[in-house]
C-alpha positions as CSV (number, residue, x, y, z in Angstrom):
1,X,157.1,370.6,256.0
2,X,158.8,367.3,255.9
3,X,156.4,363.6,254.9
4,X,157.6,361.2,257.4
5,X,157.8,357.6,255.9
6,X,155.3,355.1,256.4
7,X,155.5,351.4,257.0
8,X,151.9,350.4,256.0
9,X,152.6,351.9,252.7
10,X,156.3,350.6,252.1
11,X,157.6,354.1,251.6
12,X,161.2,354.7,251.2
13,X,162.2,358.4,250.1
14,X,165.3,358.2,247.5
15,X,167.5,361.0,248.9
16,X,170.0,361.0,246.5
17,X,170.1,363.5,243.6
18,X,172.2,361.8,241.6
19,X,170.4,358.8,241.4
20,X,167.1,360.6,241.3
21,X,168.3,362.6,238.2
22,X,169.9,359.1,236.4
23,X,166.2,357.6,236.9
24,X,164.4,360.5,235.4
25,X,167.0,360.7,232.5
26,X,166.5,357.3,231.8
27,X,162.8,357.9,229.8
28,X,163.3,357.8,226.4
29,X,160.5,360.3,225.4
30,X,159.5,358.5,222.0
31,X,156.0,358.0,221.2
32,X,154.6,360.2,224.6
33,X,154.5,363.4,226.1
34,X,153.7,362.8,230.0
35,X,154.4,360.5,232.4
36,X,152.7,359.4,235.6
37,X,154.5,359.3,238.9
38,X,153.6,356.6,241.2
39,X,153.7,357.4,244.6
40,X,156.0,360.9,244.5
41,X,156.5,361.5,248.1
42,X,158.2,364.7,248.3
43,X,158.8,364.7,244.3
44,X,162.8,364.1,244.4
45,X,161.8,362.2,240.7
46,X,159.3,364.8,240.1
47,X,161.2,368.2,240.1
48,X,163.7,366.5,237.8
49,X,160.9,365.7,235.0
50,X,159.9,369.4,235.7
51,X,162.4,371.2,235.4
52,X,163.4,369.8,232.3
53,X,160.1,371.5,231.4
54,X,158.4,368.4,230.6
55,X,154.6,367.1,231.7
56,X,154.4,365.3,234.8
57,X,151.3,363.7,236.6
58,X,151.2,362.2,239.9
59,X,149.4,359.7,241.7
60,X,149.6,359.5,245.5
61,X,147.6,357.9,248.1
62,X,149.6,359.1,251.1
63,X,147.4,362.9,251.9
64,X,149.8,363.9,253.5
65,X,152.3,364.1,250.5
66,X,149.7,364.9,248.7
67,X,149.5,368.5,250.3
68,X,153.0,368.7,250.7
69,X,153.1,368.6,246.8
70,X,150.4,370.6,246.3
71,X,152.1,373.5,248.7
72,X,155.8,372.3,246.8
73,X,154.8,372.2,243.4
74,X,151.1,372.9,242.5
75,X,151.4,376.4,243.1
76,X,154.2,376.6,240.9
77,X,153.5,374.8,237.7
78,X,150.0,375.1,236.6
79,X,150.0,371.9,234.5
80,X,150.8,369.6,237.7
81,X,148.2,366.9,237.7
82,X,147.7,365.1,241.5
83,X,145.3,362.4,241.6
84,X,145.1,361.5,245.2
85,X,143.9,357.8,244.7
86,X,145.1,354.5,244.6
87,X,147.1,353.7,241.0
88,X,146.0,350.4,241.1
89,X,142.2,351.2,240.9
90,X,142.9,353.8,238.8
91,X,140.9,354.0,235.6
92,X,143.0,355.0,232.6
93,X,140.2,355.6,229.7
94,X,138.8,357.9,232.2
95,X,142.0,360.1,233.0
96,X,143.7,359.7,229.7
97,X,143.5,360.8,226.2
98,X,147.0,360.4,225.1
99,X,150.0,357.6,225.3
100,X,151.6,358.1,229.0
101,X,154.6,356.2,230.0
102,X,154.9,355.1,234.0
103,X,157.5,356.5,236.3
104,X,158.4,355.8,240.2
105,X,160.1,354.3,243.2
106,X,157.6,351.8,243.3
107,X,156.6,350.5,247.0
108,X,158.1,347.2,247.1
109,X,154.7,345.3,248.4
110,X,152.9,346.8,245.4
111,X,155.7,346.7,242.6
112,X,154.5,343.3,240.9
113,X,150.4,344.3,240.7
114,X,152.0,347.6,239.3
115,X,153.2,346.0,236.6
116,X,150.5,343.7,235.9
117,X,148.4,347.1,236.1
118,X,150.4,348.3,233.6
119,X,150.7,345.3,231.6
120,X,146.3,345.5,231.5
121,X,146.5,349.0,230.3
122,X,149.3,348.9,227.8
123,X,147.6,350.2,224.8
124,X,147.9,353.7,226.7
125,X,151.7,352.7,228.4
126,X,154.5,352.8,226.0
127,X,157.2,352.6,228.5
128,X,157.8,352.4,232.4
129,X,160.4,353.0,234.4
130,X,160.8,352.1,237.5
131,X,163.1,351.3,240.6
132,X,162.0,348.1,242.3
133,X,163.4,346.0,245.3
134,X,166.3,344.2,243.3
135,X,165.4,340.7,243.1
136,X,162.2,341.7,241.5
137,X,163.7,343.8,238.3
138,X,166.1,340.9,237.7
139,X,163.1,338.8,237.4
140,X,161.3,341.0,235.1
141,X,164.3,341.2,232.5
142,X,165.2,337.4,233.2
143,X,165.9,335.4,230.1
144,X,164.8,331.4,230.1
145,X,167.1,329.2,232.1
146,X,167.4,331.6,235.2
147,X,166.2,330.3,238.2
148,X,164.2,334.2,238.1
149,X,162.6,333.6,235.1
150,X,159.1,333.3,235.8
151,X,155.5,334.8,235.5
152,X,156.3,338.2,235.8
153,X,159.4,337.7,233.2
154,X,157.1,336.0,230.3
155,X,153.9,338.3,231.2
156,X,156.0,341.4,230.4
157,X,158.6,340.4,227.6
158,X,155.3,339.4,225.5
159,X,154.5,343.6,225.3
160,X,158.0,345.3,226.4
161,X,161.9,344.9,225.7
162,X,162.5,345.2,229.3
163,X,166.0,346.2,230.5
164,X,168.2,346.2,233.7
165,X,169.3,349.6,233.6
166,X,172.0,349.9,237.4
167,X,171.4,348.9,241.3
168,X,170.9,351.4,243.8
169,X,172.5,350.8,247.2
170,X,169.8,350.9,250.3
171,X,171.9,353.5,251.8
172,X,170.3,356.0,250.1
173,X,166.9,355.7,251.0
174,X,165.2,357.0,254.3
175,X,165.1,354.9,256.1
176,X,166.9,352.5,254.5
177,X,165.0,349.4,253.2
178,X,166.9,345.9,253.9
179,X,167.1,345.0,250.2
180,X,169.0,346.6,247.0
181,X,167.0,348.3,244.4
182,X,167.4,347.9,240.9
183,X,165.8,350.5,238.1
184,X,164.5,349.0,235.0
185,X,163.3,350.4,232.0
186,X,160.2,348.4,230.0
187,X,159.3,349.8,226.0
188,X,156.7,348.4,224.8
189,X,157.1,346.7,221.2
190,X,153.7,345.3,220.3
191,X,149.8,345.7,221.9
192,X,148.5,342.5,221.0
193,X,150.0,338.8,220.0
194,X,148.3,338.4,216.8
195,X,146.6,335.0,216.5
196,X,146.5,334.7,220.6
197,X,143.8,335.1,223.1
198,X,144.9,336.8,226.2
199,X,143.1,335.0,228.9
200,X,144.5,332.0,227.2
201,X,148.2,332.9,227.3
202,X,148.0,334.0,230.6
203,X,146.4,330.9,231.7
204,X,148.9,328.7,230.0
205,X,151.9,330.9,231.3
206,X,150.6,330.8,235.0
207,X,149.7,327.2,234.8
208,X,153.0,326.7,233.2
209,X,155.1,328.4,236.5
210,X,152.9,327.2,239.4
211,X,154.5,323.9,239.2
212,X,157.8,324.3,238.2
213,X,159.5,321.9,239.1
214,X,157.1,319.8,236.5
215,X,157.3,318.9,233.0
216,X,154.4,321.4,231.2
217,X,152.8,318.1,230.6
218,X,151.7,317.5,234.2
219,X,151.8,321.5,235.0
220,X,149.3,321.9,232.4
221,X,147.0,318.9,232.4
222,X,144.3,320.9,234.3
223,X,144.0,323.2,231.5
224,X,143.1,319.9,229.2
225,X,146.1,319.4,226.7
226,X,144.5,318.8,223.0
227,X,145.3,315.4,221.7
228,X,147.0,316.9,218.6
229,X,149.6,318.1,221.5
230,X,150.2,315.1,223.2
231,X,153.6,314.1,221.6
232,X,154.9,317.8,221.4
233,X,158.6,318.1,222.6
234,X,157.6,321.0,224.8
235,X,155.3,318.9,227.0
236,X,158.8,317.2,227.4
237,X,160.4,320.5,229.2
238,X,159.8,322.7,232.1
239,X,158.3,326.1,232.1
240,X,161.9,327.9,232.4
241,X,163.3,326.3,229.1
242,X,161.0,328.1,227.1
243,X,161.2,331.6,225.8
244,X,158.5,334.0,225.1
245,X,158.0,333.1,221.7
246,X,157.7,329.2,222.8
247,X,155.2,329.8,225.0
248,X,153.0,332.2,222.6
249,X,153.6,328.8,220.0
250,X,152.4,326.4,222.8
251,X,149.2,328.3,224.0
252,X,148.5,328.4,219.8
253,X,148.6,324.7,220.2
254,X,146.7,324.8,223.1
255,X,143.5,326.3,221.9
């Protein structure tokens, strides 16, 4: 029994052992004891993590790989988890009691909301690692100044060191997507920013980005900037030419 691909859920089987084996090497182990696999397919990540006798859920909304995993792999190891849902919806407090990091070839259409996801349920997500359409892991582990340094690059270096790890050529993927790939490894360093509201840093952070082209004094006017920060060199700059820490300072100021 063979999964054939499909479009509507961006799937792209890795078919490449190598690289399958250099992705799965690539968790660190520290501070966690499972992972979960997003979207498995027909488990080319998966037997790796097993058969280095380590724990392994999945989560898979495709049924069909769901039974081809469950005839593949179920049967063998009786500790194999499926959870045939969507990850996205998924509810960690109810499924976990213990840190789990995040593996997968991540569909490219979903790859950003997984990270947000993971980014909302980091208290339980020490690490990720994942292979995402190229463009999109460069923009995770972009510094300031990049022209990819953005939402998604701020959002995640506030919680993880996050790291280009190697790019993976399209050729080995069936079918073949029309984009590189690039695996990237995220560890997360702190929960919480200590003296910052969440809702707030976000806000400012988004706000910040959805006009960049714009100083952060006209990108973040509709947020209602505080007299006291009227004459604050940062209003002076874009988005882009401040670094995490800057903008955790500026949504201090901010509130």
């Amino acid at each position: 029994m063979k999964v054939k691909a499909k479009k509507h859920l961006g799937q792209h089987f890795l078919n490449d052992e190598n690289i399958a084996r250099k992705i799965a090497e690539s968790l660190t182990w520290e501070g966690y004891n499972r992972v979960l696999e997003i979207g498995p397919g027909m488990g080319v990540l998966t037997k790796y993590i097993l058969e280095a006798k380590r724990n392994i859920s999945v989560v898979e909304i495709d049924t069909e790989s769901v039974d081809y995993l469950k005839e593949n792999f179920q049967i063998t190891y009786s500790d194999f988890e499926i959870f045939s849902e969507d990850f996205l919806r998924m509810n960690f407090d109810d499924k976990f009691n213990e840190q789990i990091a995040v593996l997968g070839n991540f569909p490219y259409n979903i790859s950003s909301q997984i990270v947000f996801k993971v980014l909302e349920e980091r208290t339980k997500v020490p690490e990720l690692v994942g292979m995402f359409q190229k463009e999109v892991a460069e923009r995770i582990a972009a510094s300031k100044g990049s022209k990819v340094y953005g939402i998604l690059s701020v959002l995640s270096q506030a919680y993880y060191h996050c790291d280009y790890l190697f790019t993976v050529s399209e050729n080995v993927f069936t079918p073949p997507p029309k984009v590189k790939s690039g695996v990237l490894i995220m560890r997360r360093y702190r929960e919480e920013i200590e003296g910052v509201s969440q809702k707030k840093f976000f806000q400012v952070v988004k706000a910040g980005f959805g006009q960049r082209r714009k100083t952060l004094r006209n990108a973040l006017k509709a947020l209602g900037i505080p007299e006291t920060l009227k004459d604050h060199p940062f209003l002076d700059l874009r988005a882009e030419q401040l670094d995490v820490e800057e903008f955790i300072t500026l949504t201090k100021l901010m509130e």
